[in-house]
N, C-alpha and C positions, 0 to 999 in steps of 0.2 A: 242335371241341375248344377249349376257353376257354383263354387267354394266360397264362400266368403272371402272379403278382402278381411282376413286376421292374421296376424302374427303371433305366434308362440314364440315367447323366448325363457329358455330355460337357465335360472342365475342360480349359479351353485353358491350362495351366500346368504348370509345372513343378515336382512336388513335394518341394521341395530343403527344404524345415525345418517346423516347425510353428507355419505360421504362420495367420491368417485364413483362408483358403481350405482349408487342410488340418483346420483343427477344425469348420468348418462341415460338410466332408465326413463328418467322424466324427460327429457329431451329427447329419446326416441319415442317415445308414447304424444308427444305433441307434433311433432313433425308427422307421424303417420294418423293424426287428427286431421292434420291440413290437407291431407289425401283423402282422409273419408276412412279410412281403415281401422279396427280396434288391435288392439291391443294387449293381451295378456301376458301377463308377470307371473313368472314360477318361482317365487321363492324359497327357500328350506325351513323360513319359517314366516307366522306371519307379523307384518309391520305395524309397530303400536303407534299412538300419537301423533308428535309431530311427525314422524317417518312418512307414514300412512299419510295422513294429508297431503305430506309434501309428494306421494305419489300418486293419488287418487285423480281422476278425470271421468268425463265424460265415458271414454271412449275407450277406459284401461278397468280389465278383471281381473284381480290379485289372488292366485291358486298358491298354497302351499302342496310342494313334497319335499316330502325329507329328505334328508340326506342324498341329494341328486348327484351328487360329485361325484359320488360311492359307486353309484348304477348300479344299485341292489334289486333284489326281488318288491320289497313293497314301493321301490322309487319307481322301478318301470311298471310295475302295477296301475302306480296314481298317474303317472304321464302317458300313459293309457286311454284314462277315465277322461282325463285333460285334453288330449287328442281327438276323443268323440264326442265330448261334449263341445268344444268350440271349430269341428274341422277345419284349420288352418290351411290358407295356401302357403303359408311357410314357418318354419321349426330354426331357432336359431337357438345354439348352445353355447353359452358360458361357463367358464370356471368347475366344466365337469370333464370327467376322464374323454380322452380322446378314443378309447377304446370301449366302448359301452354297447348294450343292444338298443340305444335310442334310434339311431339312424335308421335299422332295417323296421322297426317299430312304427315309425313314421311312414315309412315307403310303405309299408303292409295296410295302413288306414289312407293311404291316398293321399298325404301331405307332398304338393306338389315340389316344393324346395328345401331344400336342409343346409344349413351352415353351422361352422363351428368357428368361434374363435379361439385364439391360439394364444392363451397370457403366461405359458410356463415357463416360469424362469430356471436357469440349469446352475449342476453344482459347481463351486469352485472349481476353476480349471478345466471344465467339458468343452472338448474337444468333437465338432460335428464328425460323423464318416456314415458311410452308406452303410445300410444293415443288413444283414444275414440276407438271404434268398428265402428262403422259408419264412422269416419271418413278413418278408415285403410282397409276397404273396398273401399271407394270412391276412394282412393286416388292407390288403388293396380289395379285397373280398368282403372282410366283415365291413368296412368305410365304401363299398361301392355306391350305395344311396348317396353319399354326403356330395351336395352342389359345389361347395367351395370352403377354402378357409380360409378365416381372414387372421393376417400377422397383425400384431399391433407394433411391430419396429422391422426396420429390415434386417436386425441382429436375430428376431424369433423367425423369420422366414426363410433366412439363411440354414439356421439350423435346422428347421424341422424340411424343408428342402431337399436338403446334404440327405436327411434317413433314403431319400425314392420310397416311403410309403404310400402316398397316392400321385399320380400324376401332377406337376409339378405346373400345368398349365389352369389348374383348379384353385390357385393361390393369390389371394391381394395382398395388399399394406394398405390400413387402415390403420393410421395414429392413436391410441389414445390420447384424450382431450380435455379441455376444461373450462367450466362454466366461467367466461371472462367477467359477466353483470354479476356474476357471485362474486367473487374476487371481488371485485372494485367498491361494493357493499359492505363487505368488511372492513375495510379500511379505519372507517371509524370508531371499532369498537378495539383497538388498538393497547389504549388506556384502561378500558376498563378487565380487558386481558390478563394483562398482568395486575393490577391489582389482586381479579379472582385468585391469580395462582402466586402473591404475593413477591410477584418480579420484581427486581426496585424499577424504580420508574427512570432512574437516567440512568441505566446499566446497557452496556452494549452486547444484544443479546443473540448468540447463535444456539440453532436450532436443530433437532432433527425430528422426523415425523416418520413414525414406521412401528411394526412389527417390533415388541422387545423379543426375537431370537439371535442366535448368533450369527446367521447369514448377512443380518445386518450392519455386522460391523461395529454396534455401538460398544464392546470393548475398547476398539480403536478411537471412538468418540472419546472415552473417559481417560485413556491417556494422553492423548493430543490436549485434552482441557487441560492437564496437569500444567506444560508447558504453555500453552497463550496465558491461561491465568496467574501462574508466576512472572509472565514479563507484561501482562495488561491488567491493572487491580480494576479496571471499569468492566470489566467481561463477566457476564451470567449466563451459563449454560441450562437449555432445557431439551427436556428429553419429551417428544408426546407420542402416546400408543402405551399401549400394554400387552403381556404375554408370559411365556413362561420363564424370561430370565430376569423377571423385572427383581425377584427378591437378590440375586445375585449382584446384578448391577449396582443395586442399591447399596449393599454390603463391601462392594468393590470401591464404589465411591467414598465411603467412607475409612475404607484402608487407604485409598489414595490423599486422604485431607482435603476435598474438594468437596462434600455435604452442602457446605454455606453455599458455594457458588453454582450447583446447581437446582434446579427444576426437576421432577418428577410429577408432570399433569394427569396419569391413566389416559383416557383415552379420550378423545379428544368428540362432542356428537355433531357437531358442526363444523369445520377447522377453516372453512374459507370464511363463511360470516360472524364467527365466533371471536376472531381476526385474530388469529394463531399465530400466521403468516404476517401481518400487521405487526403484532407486536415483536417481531424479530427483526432483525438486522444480518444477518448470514444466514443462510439454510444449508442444511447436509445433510448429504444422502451417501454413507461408505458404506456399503453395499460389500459384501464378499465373494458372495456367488454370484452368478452369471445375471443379472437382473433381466430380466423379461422387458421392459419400460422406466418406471422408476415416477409414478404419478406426484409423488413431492416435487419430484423437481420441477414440473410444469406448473402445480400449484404455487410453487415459490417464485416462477417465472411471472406467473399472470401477476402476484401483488405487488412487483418491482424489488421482487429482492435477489441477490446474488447467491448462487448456491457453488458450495463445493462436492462434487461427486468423486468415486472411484472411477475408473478406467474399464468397466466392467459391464460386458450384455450390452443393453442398448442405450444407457447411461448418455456413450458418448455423439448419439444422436440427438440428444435432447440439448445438454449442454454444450456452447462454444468453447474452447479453454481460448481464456484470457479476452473474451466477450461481454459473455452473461454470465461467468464464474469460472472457475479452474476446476480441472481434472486432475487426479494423482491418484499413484497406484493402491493397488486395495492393500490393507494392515502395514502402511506406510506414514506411522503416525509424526515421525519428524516432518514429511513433508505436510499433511495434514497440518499441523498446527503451523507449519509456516506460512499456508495461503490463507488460515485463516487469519494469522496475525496482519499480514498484507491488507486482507479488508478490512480488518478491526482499527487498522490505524488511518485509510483512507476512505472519508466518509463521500469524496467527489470517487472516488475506484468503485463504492457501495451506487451510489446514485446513477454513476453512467452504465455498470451492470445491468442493475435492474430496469431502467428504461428499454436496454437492447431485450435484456427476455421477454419483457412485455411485448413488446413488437414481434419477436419471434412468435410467442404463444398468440399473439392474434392471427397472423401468416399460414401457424403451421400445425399450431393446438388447440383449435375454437373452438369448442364443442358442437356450437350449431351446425358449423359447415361441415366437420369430420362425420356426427351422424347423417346429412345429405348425401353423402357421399354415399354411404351406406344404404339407405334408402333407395339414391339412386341405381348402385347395384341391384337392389330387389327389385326395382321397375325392367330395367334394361334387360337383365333375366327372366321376366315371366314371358 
């Protein structure tokens, strides 16, 4: 008896807002609607309210397990239960270890195809090189089930390439992407943005949107303010996300004298219709470590705004320098506050920016066409 047309896709995340990972999920669950296919979502936990809604379909089964990232004992237990209760002709994995017993798990219940994506970003300063022999043995053994990987920059597929852990002809690039009719829907809620987070309203406002840890750089954010805002008094800084160094920043910011002029949102449940992006006027993304993608910045592309990144992972695939924003090096806060001062002073430099990212992000970051893409792969393979 032939398998169901289902997908498993296993998101090692938490779906607490809608954010990248949660619209990608909806836009693959509808695309494999228009095929006739279902659908199930593994996530670590399950999605409340609007989350849920905004992922609920027809043709989509919402499974929690825990802590899938881990590949513990009770996570492979329940994607087990998962695997025989909906036999999948294919098993797609996110945001969980690349070294896991999912894959032989799969092969052993008949799950005809397995993929894994590949979003890990490396630390400061990693350097690709091929690995041990024993290890590239182990590791092409316990990953022999797995069909293919997908990179999501060709900075992640370079690297993970460079190791010779699995056969190097089992690898695509697949972009990460973004909802362009989200974007373009927030627009309007710009205004009432800043008031929630009590912006001023005619302040020129740069942004970043990330993770409060250190990989991110927003040390270098809080310095670099120091300088634009002593030589621009119209400049408001906002910071959106949260984590573990948010009390530190906070405290940093106010040893530096800058409190007044910046923003601390938490985190942000919506940030393309919420109009995060909207309400900003530069975005940034200084990044320290090796970034994997760097999904701000293409969220900042699709709403016409200019972003400044580091030089860092695949960053400089995303962004043009001196296109759709400037590139400078990581914990280089003088140059930092000088591109930013650059845009903060020309608002035709902000405007011809952001039109080129939008253009790029429909070309090259669409969400519908990058998950077809994708799709298209799982057809062409069966």
């Amino acid at each position: 008896m032939p398998r169901p047309n289902t997908v498993v896709s296993v998101l090692g995340f938490d779906p607490c807002r809608i954010g990248a990972g949660e619209m990608f999920t909806r836009e693959l669950s509808e695309r494999l609607a228009d095929r006739g296919w279902r659908s199930v979502l593994c996530f670590m936990k399950e999605p409340q309210g609007t989350v849920r809604s905004f992922l609920e379909a027809p043709n989509v089964t919402i499974e929690v397990i825990e802590d899938s990232w881990q590949s513990s004992w009770p996570a492979t237990r329940r994607l087990f239960a998962v695997l025989k209760r909906h036999q999948p002709r294919i098993m797609h994995l996110y945001f969980t270890g690349f070294l896991s017993p999912y894959p032989w798990l799969a092969k052993l219940l008949s799950v005809e195809r397995i993929y894994f994506t590949d979003q890990n970003s490396q630390p400061e300063g990693f350097v690709p090189a091929r690995a041990p022999l024993l290890k590239r043995l182990a590791m092409r053994a316990i990953n022999r089930p797995i069909t293919g990987v997908i990179s999501v920059s060709r900075y992640v597929y370079d690297s993970f390439t460079a190791l010779d852990l699995i056969p190097k002809e089992r690898f695509r690039i697949i972009y990460n992407a973004v909802d362009l009719e989200r974007a373009q829907a927030g627009a309007v809620n710009a205004a009432a943005f800043r008031r929630k987070h009590g912006i001023p309203p005619d302040a020129i406002v740069i942004t970043q949107v990330s993770w409060l840890i250190p990989e991110k750089g927003l040390e270098d954010l809080l310095e670099a303010s120091c300088k634009v805002a002593a030589a621009e008094p119209r400049t408001h800084f906002v910071v959106a996300g949260d984590g573990a160094q948010r009390e530190n920043l906070e405290k940093r910011a106010r040893d530096l004298g800058i409190s007044s002029r910046l923003t601390f949102t938490g985190s942000v449940s919506d940030p393309l219709n919420e109009g995060l992006y909207a309400a900003s006027d530069v975005v940034c993304q200084l990044s320290r470590w090796e970034e994997a993608f760097g999904y701000t910045n293409i969220e900042a592309m699709a709403c016409g705004k200019p972003v400044v990144g580091t030089r860092v992972g695949g960053i400089p695939e995303i962004i043009q320098d001196g296109i759709t924003g400037f590139l400078v090096p990581r914990r280089d806060t003088a140059a930092i506050a000088a591109r930013i001062l650059e845009l903060v002073r020309d608002h035709e430099l902000r405007r011809r920016m952001g039109d080129a990212g939008r253009d790029i992000c429909r070309d090259r970051f669409n969400l519908r066409e990058n998950v077809e893409q994708l799709i298209r792969m799982y057809e062409s393979e069966g």
